[in-house]
Backbone as JSON, one array per atom type, in Angstrom:
{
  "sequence": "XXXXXXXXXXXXXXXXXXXXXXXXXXXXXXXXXXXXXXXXXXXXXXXXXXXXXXXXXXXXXXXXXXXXXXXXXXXXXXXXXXXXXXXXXXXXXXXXXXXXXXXXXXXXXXXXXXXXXXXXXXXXXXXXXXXXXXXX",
  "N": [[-73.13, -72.98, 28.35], [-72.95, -72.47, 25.74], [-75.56, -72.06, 25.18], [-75.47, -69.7, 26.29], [-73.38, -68.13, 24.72], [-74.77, -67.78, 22.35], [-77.3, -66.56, 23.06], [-76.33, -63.87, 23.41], [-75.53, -63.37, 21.09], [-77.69, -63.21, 19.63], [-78.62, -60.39, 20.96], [-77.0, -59.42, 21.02], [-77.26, -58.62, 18.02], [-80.05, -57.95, 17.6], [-81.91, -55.36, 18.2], [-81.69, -54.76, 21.17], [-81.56, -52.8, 23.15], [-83.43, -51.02, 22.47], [-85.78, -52.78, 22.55], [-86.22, -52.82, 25.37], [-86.4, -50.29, 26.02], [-89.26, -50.06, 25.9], [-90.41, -50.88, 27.73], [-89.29, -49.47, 30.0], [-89.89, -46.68, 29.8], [-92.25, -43.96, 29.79], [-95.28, -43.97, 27.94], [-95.59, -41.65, 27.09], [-93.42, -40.4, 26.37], [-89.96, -39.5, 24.71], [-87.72, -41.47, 23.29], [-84.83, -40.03, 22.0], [-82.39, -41.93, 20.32], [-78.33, -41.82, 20.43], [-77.52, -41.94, 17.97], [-79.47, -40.83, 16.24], [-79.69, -38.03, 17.3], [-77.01, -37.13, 17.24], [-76.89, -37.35, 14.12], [-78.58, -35.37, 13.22], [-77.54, -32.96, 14.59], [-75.28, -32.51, 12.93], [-76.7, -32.06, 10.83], [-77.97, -29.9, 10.82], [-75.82, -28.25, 11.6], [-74.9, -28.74, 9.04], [-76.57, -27.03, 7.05], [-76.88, -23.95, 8.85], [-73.58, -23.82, 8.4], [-73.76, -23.46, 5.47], [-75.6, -21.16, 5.17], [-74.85, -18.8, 6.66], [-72.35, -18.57, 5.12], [-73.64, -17.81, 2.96], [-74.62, -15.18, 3.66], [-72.84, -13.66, 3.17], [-72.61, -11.18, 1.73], [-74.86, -8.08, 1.27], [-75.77, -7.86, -1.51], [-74.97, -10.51, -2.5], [-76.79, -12.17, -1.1], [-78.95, -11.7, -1.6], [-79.59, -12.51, -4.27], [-79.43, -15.19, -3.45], [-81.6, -15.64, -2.56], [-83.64, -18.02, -2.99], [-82.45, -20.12, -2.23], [-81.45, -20.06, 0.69], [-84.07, -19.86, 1.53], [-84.39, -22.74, 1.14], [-82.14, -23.96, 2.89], [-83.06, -22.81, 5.1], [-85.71, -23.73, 5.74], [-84.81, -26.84, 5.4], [-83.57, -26.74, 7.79], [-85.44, -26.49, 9.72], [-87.17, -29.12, 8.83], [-85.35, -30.7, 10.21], [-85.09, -30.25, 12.78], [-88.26, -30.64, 13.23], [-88.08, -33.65, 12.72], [-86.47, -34.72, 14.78], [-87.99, -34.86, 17.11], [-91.31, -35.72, 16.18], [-93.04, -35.97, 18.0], [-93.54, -34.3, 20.33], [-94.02, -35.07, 22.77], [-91.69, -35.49, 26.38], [-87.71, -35.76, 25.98], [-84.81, -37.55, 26.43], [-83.24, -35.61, 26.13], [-82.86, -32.98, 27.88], [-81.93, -30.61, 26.95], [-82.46, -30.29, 23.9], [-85.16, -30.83, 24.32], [-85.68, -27.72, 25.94], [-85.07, -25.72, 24.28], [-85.84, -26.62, 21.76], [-88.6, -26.04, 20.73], [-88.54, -22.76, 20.8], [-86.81, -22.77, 18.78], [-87.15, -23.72, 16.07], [-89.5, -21.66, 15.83], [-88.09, -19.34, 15.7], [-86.95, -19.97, 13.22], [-89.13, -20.44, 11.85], [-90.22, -17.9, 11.11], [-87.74, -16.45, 10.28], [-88.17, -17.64, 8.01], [-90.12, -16.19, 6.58], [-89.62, -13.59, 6.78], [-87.72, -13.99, 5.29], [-89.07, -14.28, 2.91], [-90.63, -12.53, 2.66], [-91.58, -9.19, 0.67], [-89.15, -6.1, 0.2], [-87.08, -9.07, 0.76], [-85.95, -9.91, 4.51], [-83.3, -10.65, 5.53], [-82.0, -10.76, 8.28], [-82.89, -11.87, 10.41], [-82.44, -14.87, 9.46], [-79.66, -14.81, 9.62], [-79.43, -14.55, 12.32], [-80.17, -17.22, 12.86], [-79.0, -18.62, 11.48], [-76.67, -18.41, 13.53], [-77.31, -19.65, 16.2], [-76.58, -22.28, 16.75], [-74.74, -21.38, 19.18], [-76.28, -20.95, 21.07], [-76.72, -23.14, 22.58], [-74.01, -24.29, 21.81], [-72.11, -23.02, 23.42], [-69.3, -23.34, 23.21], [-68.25, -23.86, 20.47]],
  "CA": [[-72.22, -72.0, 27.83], [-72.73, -72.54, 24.41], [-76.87, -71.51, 25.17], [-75.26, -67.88, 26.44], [-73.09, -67.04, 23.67], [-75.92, -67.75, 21.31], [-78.08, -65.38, 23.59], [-75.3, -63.16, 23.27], [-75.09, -63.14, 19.69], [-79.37, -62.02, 19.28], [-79.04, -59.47, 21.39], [-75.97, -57.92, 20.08], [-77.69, -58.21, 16.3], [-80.84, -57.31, 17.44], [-82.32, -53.99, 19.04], [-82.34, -55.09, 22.36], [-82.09, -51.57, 23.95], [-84.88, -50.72, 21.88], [-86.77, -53.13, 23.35], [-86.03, -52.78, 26.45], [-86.85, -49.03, 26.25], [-90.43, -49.76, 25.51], [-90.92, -51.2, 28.91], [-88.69, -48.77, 30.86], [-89.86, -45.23, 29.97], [-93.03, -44.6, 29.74], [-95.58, -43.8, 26.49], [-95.45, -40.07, 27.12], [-91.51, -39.81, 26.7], [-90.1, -39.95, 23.42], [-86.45, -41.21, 23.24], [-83.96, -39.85, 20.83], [-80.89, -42.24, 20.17], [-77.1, -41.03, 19.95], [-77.04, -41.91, 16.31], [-80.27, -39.79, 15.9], [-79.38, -36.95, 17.52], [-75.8, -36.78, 16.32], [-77.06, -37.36, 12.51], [-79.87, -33.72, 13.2], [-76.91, -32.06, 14.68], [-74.58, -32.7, 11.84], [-77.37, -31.75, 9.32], [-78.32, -28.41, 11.24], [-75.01, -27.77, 11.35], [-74.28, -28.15, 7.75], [-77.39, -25.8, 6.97], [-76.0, -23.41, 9.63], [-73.12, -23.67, 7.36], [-74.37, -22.69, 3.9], [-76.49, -20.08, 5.11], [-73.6, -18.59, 6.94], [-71.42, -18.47, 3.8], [-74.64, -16.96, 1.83], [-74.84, -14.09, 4.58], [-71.13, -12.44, 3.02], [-72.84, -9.66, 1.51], [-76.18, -7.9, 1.37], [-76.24, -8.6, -2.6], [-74.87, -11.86, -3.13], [-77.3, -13.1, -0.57], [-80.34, -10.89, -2.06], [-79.67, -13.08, -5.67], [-79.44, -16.9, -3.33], [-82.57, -16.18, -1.68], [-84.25, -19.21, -2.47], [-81.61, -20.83, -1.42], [-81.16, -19.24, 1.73], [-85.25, -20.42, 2.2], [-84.05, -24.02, 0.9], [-81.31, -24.1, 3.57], [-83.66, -22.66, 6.51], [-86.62, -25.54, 5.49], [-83.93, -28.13, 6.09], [-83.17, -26.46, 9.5], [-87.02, -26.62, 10.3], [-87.35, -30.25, 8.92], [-84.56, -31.73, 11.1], [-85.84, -29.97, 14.0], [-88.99, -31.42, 13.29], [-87.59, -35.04, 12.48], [-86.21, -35.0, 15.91], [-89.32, -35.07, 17.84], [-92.06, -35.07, 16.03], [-94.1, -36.64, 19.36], [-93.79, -33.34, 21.54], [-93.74, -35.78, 24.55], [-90.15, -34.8, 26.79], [-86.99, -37.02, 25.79], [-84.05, -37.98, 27.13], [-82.28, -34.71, 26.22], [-83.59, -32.13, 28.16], [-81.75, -29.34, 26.29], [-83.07, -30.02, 23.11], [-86.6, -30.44, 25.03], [-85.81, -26.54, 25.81], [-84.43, -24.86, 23.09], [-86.59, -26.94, 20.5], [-89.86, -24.68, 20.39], [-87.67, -21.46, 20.04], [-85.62, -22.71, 17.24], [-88.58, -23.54, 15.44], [-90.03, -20.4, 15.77], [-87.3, -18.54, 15.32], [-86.99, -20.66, 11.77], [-90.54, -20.07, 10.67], [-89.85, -16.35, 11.6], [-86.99, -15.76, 9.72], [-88.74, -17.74, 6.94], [-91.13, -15.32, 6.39], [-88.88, -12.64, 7.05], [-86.91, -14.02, 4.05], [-89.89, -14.79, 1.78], [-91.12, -10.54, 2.01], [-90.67, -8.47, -0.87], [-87.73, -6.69, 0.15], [-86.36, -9.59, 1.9], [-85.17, -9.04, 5.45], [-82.27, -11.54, 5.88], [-81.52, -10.52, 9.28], [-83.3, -13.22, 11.22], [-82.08, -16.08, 8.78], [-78.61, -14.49, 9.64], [-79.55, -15.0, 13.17], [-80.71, -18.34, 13.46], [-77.39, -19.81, 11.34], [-75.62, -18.31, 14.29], [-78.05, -20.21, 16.93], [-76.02, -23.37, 17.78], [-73.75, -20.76, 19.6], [-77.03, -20.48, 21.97], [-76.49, -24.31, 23.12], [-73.18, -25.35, 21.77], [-71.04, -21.86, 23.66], [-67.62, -23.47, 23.16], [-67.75, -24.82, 19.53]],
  "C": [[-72.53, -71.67, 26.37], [-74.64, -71.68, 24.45], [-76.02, -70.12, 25.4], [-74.45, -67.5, 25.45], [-73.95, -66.94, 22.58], [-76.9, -66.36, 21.94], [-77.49, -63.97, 23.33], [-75.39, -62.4, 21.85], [-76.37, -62.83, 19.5], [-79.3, -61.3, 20.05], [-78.01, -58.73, 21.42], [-76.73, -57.61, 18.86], [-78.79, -57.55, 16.66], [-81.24, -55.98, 18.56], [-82.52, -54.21, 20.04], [-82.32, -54.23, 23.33], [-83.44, -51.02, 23.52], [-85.87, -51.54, 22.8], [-87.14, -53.22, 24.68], [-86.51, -51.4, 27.08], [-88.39, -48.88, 26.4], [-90.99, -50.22, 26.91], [-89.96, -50.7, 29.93], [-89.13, -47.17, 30.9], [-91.73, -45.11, 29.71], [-94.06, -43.94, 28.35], [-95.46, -42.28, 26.28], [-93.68, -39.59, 27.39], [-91.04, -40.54, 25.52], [-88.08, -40.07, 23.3], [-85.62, -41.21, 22.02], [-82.26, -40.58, 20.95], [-80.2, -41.6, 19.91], [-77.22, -40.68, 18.49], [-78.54, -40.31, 15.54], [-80.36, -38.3, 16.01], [-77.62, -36.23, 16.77], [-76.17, -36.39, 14.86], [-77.92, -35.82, 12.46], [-78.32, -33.11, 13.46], [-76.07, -31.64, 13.63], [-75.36, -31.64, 10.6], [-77.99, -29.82, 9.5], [-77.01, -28.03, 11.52], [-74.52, -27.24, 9.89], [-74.78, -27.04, 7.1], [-76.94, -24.44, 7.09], [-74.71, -22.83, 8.72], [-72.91, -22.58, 6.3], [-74.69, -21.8, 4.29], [-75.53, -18.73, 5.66], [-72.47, -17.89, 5.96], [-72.17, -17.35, 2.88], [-75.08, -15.32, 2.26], [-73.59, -12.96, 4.14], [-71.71, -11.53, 2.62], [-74.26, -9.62, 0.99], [-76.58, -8.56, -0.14], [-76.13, -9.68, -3.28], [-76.29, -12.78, -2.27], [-78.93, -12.53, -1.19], [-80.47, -12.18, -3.22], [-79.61, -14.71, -5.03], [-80.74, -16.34, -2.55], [-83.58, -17.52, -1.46], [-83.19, -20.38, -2.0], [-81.24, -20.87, 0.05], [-83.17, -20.14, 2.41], [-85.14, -21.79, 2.24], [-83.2, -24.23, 2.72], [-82.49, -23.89, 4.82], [-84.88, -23.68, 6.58], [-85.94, -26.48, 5.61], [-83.74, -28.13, 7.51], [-84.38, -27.28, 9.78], [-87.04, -28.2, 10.08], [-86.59, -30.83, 9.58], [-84.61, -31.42, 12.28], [-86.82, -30.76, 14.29], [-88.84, -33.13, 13.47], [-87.32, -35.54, 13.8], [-87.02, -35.04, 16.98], [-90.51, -34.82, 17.16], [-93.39, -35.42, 17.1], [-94.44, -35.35, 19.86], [-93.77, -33.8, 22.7], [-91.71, -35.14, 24.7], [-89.32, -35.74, 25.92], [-85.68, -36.85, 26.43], [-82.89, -36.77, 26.94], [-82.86, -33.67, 26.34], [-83.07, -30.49, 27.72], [-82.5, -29.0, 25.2], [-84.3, -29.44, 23.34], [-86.84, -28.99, 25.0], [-85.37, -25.8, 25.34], [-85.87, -25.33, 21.31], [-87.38, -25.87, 19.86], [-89.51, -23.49, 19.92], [-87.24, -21.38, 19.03], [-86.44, -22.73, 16.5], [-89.42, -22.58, 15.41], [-89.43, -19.55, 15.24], [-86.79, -19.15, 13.46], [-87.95, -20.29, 10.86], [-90.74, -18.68, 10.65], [-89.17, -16.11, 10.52], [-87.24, -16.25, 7.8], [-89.64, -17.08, 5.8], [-90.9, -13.86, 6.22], [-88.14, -12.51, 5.26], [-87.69, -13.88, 2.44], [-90.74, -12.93, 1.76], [-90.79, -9.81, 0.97], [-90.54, -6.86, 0.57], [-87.81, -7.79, 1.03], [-85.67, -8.94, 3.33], [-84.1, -10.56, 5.73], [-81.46, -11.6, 7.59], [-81.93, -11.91, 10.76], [-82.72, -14.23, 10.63], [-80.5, -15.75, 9.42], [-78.35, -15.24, 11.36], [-79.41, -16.83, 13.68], [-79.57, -19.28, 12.68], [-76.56, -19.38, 12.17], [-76.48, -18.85, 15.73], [-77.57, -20.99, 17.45], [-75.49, -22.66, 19.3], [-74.84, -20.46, 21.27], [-76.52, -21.64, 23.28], [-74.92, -24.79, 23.34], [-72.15, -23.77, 22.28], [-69.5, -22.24, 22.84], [-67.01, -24.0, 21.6], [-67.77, -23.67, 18.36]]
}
């Protein structure tokens, strides 16, 4: 008894889904924990956000543009962050939405970085959750 709550007690402290994952899935499948995915959504939300806010009018958002490119390079890096394997993972939405968003990011990046600016894609892609998340 006293051997199993000890067992008990290393494999609550330590990663023992982790390890357990490494011999259940296989090297071509890349899994994204809750905490990992929650913490991207959060942070592409807050982005989302800001950029959102910076969209109120054609000339306040003309005078934040690097901000507006700041904000959409965070999108892109926490996209990235979240797979940067390309193997599938255990959330097959992200799996198909990923590539798009990312495109549609480095798109409106470029879009934003033109002399004039076109803000219209950046406008877009902080209204993007709305593709995945309908009800929120």
């Amino acid at each position: 008894m006293i051997l199993g709550l000890l067992l008990l007690q290393v494999l609550g402290c330590a990663d023992f889904p982790g390890w357990v994952r490494q011999y259940i899935y296989p090297p071509t499948f890349h899994y994204i924990t809750d905490e990992q995915l929650r913490s991207t959504m959060w942070r592409l939300a807050y982005h989302s956000r800001e950029l959102r806010e910076l969209m109120t009018s054609p000339e306040e958002t003309t005078a934040h543009r690097a901000e507006v490119l700041q904000h959409l390079r965070m999108m892109e890096q926490a996209t990235i962050d979240l797979n940067r394997t390309g193997w599938p993972t255990n959330h097959p939405l992200v799996d198909a939405n990923r590539s798009s968003f990312l495109r549609d990011i480095k798109i409106a990046q470029e879009a934003v970085s033109r002399d004039p600016p076109n803000f219209v894609l950046a406008a877009a892609v902080s209204g993007a959750c709305a593709y995945c998340h309908p009800n929120r």
